[in-house]
N, C-alpha and C positions, 0 to 999 in steps of 0.2 A: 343485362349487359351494363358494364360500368365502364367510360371512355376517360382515360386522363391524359389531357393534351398540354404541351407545352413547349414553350423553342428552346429551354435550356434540356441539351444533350444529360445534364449530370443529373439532372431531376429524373425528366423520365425513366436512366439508366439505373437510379435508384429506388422508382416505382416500379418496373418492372422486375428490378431481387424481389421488394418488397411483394410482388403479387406473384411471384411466379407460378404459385400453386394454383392461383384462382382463373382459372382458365375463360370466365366470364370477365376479364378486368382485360381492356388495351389500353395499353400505354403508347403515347406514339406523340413523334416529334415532328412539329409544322413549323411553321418559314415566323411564326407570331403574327400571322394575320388568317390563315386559312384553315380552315374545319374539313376541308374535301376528303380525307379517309374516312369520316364518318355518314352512314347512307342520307340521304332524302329523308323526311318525317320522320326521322325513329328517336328522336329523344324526348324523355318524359319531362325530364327537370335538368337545368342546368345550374352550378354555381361558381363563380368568384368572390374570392376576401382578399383584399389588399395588394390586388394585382392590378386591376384596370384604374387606381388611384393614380397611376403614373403615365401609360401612353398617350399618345397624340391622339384629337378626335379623328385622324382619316385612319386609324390601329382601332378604336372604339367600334367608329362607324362599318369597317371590316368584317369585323366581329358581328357585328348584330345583323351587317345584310347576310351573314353564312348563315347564323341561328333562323330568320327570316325562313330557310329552308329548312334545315336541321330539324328544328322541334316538331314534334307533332302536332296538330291543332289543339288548340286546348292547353298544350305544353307550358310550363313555366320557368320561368328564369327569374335567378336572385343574382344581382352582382352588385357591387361595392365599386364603387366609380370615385370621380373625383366632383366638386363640384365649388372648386378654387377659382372658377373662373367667376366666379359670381363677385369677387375681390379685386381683380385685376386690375380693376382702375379707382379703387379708393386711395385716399391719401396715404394710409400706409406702404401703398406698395409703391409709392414714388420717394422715398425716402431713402437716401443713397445709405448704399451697404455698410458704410464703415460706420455709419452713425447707427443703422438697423444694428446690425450685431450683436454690439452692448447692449441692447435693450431687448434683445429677444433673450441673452443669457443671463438678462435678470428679471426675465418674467414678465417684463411689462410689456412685450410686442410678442404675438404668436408665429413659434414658425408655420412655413407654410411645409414643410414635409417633403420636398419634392412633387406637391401634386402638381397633377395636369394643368397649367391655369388656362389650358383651350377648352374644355369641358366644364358645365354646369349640368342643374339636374332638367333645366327646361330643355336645352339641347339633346339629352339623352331621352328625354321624351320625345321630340321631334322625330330624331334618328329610326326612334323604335317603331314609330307610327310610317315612319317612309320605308321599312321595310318590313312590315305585318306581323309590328310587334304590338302590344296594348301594353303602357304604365298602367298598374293596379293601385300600384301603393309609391310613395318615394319617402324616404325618411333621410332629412338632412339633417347630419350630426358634424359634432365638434372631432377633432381628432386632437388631444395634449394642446387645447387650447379654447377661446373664446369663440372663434369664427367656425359658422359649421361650414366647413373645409370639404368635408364628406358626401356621400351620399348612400345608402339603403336602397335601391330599386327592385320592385317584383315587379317582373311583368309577363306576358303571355304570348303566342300567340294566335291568333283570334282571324275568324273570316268570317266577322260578323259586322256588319257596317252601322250597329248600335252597341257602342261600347260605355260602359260606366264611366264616370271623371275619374280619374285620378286623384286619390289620396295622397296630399302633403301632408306631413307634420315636421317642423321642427325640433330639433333635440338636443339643445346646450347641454343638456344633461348628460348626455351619453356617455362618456368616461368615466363621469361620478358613478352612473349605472355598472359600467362595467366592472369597475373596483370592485364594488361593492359585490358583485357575480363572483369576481375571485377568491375575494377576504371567505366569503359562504362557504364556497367548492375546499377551502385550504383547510377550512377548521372543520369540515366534514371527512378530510383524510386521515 
């Protein structure tokens, strides 16, 4: 069974043309905080990219207390978060707009992308652990910029009261990586 959830109407409306033959695929539209069409335990793996870089931590924290049920033990989840807030109160971000703006359009200030700046990676670890989730791994990456803005979370669920630490790595690197993934994939078409 493959679940694709979402609050935009046009998405779903367009996953479900897209799958209409595959009679194991639901598509189905929630309020953007709630999982409840889908049973108790039965999810193996869950994933987000470039969705949870934007909402509010009480839309995050939502989300993870549904999954907290959702997954099955053992279950894993990848999502892509924000982790903007870990900047929120450097000097950069106190630098009034009008003087920011020329300076992120000539490169020498990073935007921040719209991210969350209520969410960090240590917060979504807290989260996950307050509703019987385990961080396995976090990887904080850059997004079109210097600061890693991002985050990479795998985590689990686990009802096991000995759980591993948590793997950090940071990753300025990550964009360079990525190009480089693409420039590969193009010249192998």
């Amino acid at each position: 069974e493959l679940w694709a959830v979402d609050k935009s109407s046009e998405c779903i409306e367009a996953c479900r043309r897209r799958f209409a033959a595959d009679s194991h695929v639901h598509c189905c539209l929630n309020d953007g905080r709630s999982l409840s069409m889908i049973p108790d335990g039965s999810i193996d793996f869950v994933f987000s990219f470039d969705s949870f870089v934007h909402p509010d931590r009480e839309i995050v924290e939502a989300y993870l207390r549904e999954l907290g049920t959702k997954l099955k033990i053992g279950g894993k989840g990848f999502i892509h978060h924000s982790n903007f807030g870990e900047y929120v109160n450097s000097p950069r971000e106190r630098i009034p707009a009008l003087f920011a703006k020329p300076l992120i359009k000539a490169k020498i200030l990073d935007w921040a992308h719209h991210r969350n700046p209520s969410m960090t990676a240590e917060l979504f670890r807290a989260l996950c652990a307050e509703h019987g989730l385990h961080c396995i791994s976090q990887e904080l990456v850059n997004w079109r910029g210097r600061r890693l803005i991002d985050c990479l979370s795998l985590f689990e669920r686990s009802d096991s009261a000995q759980q591993t630490r948590t793997k950090i790595i940071r990753n300025p690197g990550f964009m360079r990586e990525a190009a480089r993934i693409r420039r590969t994939w193009r010249n192998r078409s």
